[in-house]
ZADO-1210 file (C-alpha; in nm, 4 decimals, padded with zeros to 6 digits):
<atoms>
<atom x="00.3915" y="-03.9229" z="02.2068" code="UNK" pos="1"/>
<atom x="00.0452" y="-03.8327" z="02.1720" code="UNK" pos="2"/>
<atom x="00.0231" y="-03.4009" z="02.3047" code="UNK" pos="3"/>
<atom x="-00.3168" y="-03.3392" z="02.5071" code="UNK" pos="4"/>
<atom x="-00.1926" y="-03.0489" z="02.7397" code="UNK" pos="5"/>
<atom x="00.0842" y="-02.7974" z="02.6922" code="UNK" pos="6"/>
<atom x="00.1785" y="-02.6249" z="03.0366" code="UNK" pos="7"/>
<atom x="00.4277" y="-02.3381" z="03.0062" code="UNK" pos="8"/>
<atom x="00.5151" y="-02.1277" z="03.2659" code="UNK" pos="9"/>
<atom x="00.7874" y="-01.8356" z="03.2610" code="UNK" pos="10"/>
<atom x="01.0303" y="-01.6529" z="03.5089" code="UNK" pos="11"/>
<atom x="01.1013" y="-01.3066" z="03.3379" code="UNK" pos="12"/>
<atom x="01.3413" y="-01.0337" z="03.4371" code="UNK" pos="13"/>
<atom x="01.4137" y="-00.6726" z="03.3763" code="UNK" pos="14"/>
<atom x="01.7864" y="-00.5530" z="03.3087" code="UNK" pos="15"/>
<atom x="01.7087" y="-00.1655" z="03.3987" code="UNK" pos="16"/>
<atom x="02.0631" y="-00.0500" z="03.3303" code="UNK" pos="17"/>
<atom x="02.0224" y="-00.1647" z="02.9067" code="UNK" pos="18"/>
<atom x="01.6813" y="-00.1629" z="02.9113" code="UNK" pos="19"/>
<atom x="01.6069" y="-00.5184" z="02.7986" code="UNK" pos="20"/>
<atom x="01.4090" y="-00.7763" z="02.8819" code="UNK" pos="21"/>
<atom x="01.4967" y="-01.1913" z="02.9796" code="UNK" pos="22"/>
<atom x="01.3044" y="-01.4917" z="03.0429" code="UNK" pos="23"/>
<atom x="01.3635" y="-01.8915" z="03.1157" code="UNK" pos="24"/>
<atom x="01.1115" y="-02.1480" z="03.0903" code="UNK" pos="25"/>
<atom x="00.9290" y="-02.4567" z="03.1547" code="UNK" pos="26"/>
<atom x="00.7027" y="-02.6676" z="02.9252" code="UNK" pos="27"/>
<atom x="00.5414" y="-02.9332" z="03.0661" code="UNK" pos="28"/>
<atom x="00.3978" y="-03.1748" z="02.7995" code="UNK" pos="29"/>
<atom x="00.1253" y="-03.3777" z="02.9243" code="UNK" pos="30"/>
<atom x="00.1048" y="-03.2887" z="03.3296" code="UNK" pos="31"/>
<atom x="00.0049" y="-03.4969" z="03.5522" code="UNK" pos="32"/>
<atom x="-00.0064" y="-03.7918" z="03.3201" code="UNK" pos="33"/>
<atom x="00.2393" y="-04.1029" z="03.2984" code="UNK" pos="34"/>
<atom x="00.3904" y="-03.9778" z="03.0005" code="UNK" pos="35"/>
<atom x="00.4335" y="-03.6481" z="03.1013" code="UNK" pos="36"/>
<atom x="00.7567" y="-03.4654" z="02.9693" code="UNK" pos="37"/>
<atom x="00.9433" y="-03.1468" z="03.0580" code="UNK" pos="38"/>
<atom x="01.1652" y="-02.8823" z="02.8147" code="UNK" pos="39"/>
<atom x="01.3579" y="-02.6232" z="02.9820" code="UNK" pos="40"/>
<atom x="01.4324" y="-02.3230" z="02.7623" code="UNK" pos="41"/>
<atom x="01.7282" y="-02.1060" z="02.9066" code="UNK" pos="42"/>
<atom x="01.8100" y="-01.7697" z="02.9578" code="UNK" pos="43"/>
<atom x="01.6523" y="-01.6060" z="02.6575" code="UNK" pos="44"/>
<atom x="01.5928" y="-01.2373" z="02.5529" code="UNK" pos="45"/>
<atom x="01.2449" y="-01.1257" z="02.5010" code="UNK" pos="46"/>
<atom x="00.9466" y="-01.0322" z="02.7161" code="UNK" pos="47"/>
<atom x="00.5851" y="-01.0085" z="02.7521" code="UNK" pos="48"/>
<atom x="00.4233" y="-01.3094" z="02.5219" code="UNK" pos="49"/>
<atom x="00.7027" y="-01.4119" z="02.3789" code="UNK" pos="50"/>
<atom x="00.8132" y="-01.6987" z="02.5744" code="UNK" pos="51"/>
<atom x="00.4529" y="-01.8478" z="02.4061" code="UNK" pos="52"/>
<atom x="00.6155" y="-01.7869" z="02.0813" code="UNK" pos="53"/>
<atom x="00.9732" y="-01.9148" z="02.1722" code="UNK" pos="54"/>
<atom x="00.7947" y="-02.2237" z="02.3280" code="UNK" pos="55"/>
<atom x="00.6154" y="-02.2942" z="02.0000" code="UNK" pos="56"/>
<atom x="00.9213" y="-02.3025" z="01.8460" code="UNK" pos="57"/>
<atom x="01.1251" y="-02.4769" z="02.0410" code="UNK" pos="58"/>
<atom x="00.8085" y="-02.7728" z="02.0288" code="UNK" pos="59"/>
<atom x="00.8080" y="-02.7650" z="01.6314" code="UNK" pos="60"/>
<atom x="01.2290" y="-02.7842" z="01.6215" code="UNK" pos="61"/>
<atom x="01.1891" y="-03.0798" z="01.8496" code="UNK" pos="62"/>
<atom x="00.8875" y="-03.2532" z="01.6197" code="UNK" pos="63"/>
<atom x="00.6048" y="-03.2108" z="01.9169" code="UNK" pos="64"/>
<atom x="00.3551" y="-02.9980" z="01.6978" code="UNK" pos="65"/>
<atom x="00.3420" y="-03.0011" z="01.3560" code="UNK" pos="66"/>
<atom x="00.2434" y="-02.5763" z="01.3363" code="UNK" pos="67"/>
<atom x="00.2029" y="-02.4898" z="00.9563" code="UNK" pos="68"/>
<atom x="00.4809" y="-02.2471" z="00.8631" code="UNK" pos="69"/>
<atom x="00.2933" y="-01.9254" z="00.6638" code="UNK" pos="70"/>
<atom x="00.4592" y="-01.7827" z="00.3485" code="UNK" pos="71"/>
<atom x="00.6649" y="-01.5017" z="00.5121" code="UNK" pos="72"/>
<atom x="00.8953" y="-01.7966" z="00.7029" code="UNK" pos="73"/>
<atom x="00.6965" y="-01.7343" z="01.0466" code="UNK" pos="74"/>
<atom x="00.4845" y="-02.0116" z="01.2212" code="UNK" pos="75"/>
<atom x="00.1113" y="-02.0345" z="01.2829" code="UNK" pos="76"/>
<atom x="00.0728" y="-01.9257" z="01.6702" code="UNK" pos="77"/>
<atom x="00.0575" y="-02.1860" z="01.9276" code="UNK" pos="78"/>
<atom x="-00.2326" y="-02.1062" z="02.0488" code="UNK" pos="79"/>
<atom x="-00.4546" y="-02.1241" z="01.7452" code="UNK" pos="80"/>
<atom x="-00.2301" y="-02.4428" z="01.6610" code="UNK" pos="81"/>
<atom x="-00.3835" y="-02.5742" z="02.0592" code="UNK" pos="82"/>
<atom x="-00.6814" y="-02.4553" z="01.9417" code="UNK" pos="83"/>
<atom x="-00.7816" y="-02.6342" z="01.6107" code="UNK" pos="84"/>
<atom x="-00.5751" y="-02.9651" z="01.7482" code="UNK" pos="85"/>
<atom x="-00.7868" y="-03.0082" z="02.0721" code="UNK" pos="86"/>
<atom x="-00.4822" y="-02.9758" z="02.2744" code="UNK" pos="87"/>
<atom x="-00.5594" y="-02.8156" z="02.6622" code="UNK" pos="88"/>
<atom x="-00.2850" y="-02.4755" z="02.5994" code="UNK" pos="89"/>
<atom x="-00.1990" y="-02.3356" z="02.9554" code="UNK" pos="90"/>
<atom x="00.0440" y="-02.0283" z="03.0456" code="UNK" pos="91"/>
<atom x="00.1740" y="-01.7868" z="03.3198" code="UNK" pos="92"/>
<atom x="00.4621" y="-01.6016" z="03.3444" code="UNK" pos="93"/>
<atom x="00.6389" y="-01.4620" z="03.6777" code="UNK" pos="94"/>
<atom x="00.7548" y="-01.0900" z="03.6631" code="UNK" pos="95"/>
<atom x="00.9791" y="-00.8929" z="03.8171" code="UNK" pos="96"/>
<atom x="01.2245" y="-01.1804" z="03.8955" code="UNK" pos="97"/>
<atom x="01.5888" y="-01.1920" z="03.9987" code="UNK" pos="98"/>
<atom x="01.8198" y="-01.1930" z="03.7331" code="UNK" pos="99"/>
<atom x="01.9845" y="-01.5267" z="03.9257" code="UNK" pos="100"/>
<atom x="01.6709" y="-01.6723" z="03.9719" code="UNK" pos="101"/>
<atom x="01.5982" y="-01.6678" z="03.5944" code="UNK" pos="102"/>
<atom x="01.9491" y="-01.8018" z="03.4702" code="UNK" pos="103"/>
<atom x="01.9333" y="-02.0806" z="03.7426" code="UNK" pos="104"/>
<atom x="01.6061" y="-02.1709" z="03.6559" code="UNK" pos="105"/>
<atom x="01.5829" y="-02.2514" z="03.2710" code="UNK" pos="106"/>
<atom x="01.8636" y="-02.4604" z="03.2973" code="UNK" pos="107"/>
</atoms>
């Protein structure tokens, strides 16, 4: 499958009593086109940007983008990866989200 867009969008909630942070999901691969393809990534700790990071991942495991892996073990960002491949990189993530509607979600 040939990649030209990369659509990820996240639902991220706040546990307030531990202090941490959660997030699901969705990368579309190709929206809106006939080979379009979607990857659910579950309930997963982390906030802020790093459902980009997780979802770069989570493309290389899965042999969607070939991301160079650097010396130290960690991989070149997906968005420079986007970037220098021509591929169309979009993202959003919701806030403030029920935990319920997270967990549901990503799965």
């Amino acid at each position: 499958m040939k990649v030209v867009t990369i659509d990820i969008i996240a639902k991220e909630w706040f546990d307030r009593v531990n202090g941490n942070s959660y997030f699901s999901a969705q990368i579309t691969l190709n929206y809106g086109m006939t080979d379009s393809k979607t990857i659910k990534i579950g309930f997963t700790g982390g906030h802020s940007e790093y459902y980009v990071q997780k979802s770069g991942e989570v493309l290389k495991q899965l042999l969607y983008t070939d991301q160079e892996k650097y010396e130290t073990g960690g991989l070149k960002g997906l968005g420079s990866y986007c970037r220098d491949a021509g591929i169309i990189l979009r993202t959003g993530i919701q806030t403030g989200c029920l935990k319920r509607t997270v967990k549901d979600w990503g799965e």
